[in-house]
C-alpha positions as CSV (number, residue, x, y, z in Angstrom):
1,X,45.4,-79.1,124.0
2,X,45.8,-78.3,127.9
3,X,45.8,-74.5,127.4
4,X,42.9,-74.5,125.0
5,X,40.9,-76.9,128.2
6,X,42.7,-73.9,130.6
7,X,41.4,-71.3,128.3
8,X,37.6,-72.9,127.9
9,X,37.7,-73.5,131.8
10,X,38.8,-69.7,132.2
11,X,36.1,-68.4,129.7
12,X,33.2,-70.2,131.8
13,X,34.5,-69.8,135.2
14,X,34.5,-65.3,134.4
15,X,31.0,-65.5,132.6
16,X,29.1,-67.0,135.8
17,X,30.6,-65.2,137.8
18,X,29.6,-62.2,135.8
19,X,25.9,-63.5,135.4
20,X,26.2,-64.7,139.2
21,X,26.4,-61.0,140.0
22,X,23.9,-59.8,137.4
23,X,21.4,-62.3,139.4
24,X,22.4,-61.3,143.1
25,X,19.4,-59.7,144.6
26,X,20.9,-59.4,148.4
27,X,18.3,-58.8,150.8
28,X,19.0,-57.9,154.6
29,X,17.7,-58.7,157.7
30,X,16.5,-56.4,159.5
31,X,16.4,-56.0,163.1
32,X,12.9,-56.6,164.5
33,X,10.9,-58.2,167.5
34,X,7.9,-59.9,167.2
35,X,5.9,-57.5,170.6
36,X,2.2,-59.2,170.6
37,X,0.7,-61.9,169.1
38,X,-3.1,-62.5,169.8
39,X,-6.1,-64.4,167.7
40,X,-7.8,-60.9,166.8
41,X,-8.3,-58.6,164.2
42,X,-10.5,-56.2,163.2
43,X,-13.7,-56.6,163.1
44,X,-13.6,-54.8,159.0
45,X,-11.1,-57.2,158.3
46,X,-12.6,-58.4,155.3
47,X,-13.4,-55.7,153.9
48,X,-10.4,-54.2,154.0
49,X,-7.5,-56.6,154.1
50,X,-6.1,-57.3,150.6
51,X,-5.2,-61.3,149.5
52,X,-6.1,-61.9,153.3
53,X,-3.5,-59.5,154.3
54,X,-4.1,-56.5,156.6
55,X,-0.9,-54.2,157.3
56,X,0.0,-51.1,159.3
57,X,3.4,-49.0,159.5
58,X,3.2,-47.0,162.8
59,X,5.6,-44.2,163.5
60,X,4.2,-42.8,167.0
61,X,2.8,-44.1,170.1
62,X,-1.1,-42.2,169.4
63,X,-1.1,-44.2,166.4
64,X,0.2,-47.0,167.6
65,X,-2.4,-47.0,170.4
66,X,-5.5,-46.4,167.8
67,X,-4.5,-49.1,166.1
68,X,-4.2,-51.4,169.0
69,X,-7.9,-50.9,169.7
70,X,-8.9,-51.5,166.5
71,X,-7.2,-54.5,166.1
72,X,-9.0,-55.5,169.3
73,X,-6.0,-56.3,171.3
74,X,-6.5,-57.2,174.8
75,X,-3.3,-56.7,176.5
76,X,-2.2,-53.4,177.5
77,X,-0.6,-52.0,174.7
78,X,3.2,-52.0,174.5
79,X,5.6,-48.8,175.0
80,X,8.6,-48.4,172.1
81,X,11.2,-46.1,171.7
82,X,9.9,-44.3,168.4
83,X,13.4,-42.9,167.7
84,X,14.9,-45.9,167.4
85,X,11.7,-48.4,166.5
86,X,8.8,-48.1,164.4
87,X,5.8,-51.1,164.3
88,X,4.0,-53.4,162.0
89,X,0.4,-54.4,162.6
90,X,-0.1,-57.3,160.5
91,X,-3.1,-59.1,160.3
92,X,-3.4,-62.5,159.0
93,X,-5.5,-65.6,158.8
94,X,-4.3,-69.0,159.3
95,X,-5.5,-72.6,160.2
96,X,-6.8,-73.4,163.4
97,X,-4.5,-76.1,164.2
98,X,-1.5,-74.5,162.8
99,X,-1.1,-71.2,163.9
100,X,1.5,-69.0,162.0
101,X,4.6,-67.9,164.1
102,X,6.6,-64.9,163.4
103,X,10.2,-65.9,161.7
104,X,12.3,-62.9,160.5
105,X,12.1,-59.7,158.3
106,X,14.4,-58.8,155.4
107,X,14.6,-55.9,153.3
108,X,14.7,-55.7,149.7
109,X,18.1,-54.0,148.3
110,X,16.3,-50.5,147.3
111,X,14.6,-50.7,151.1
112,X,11.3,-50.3,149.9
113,X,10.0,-53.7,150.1
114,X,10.3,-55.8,153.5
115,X,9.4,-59.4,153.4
116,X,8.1,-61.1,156.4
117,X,8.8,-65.0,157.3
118,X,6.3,-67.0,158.9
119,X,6.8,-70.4,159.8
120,X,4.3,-72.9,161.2
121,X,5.1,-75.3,163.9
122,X,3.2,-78.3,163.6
123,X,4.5,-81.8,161.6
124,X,0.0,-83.2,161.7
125,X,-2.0,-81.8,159.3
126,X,-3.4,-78.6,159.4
127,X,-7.4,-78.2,159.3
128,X,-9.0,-75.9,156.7
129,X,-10.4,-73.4,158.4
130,X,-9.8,-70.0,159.1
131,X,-9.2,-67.9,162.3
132,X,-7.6,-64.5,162.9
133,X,-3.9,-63.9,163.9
134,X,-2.7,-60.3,164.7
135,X,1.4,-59.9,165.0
136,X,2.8,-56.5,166.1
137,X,6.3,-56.4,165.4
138,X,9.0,-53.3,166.3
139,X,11.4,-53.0,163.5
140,X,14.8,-50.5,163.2
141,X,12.8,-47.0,162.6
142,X,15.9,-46.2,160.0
143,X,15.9,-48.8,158.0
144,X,12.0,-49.3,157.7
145,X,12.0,-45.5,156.5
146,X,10.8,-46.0,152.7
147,X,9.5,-48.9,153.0
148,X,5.9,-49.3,151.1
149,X,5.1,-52.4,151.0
150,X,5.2,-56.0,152.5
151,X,6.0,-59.3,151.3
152,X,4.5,-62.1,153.1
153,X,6.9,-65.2,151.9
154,X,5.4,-68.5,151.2
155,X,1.6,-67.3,152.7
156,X,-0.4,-70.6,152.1
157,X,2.4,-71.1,148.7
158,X,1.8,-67.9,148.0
159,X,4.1,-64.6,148.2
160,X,1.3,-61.8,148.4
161,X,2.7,-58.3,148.2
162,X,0.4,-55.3,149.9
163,X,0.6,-51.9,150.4
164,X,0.5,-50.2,154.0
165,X,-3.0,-48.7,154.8
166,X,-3.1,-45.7,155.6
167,X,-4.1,-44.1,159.2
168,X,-7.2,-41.8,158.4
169,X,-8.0,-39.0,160.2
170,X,-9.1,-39.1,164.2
171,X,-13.0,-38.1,163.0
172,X,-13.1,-41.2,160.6
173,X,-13.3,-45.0,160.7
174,X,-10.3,-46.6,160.0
C-alpha cells in the first residue's frame, strides 16, 4: 500500500512538472531607461494612435530628432549612443490625477514582442478624463532588434498590443 501511494505521488509530481514546462512562457527584462517624460503628444494623435496607443522604434539620432518635434517635446532632445541603444516614443493617454509612470520592459521569448509596465502612483481616486503622456525610453539596441510590436500590460485593464509606425519619408507628414 505505501509504494502504490509512492508510485501515485511519483506519477503526479513528473506530469506537472512536465505540463509546468509546457506552460513556461519566460519573458526577460530588458535593459531600458525611461529619458523624457512630458504631458504632449502629437497633435494627429487621434487619428493615428491605435487603442489610444501611439508607438515609435528609433534607430538613429535624425530620426530620433524628427520625432521629438512631432511629439512636441519641449526640452532639448536627448543624445544616445545608437550602437548600444535604440528608443521608444510612446504616446499614451491617462487620467489627470493619476498620471502613468514608466515601470519596466520585458521581452517575449521569440524577441519580437516587448511588453511595457506602467504603474500609477496614487492610492485617491483617479478622475475620468483624459490628457496626453509622452515617454521616451532608450532600450539595449541588440536585444530590441526584431522587435514589432508592443504590449502595454494592464493599460486601463486592458493589455493592447500595436504595431510600431513607421517613419515616412522627410517630404511627407508623419
Amino acid at each position: 500500500m505505501h509504494n502504490k501511494l509512492f508510485l501515485v505521488f511519483m506519477i503526479l509530481l513528473t506530469a506537472g512538472g512536465i505540463l509546468q514546462g509546457c506552460g513556461n512562457t519566460s519573458a526577460q527584462t530588458v535593459p531600458s531607461d525611461l529619458i523624457h517624460t512630458e504631458k504632449s503628444f502629437p497633435v494627429n494623435f487621434y487619428s493615428s494612435s491605435e487603442q489610444g496607443i501611439l508607438v515609435y522604434k528609433v534607430t538613429n539620432q535624425a530620426d530620433f530628432d524628427t520625432l521629438w518635434e512631432h511629439f512636441r517635446l519641449t526640452d532639448n532632445s536627448a543624445e544616445i549612443d545608437w550602437n548600444q541603444q535604440s528608443a521608444i516614443f510612446l504616446g499614451i493617454i491617462e487620467s489627470s490625477s493619476c498620471p502613468l509612470q514608466y515601470k519596466l520592459a520585458k521581452l517575449n521569448e521569440e524577441k519580437t514582442e516587448v511588453s511595457l509596465y506602467l504603474e500609477v502612483n496614487s492610492e485617491d481616486g483617479c478622475t475620468d478624463d483624459a490628457t496626453p503622456r509622452t515617454m521616451v525610453i532608450a532600450m539595449d539596441a541588440v536585444e530590441m532588434n526584431n522587435v514589432k510590436v508592443v504590449k502595454v500590460e494592464d493599460y486601463f485593464g486592458l493589455n493592447p498590443v500595436v504595431e510600431f509606425q513607421k517613419i515616412k519619408g522627410s517630404n511627407e507628414e508623419i
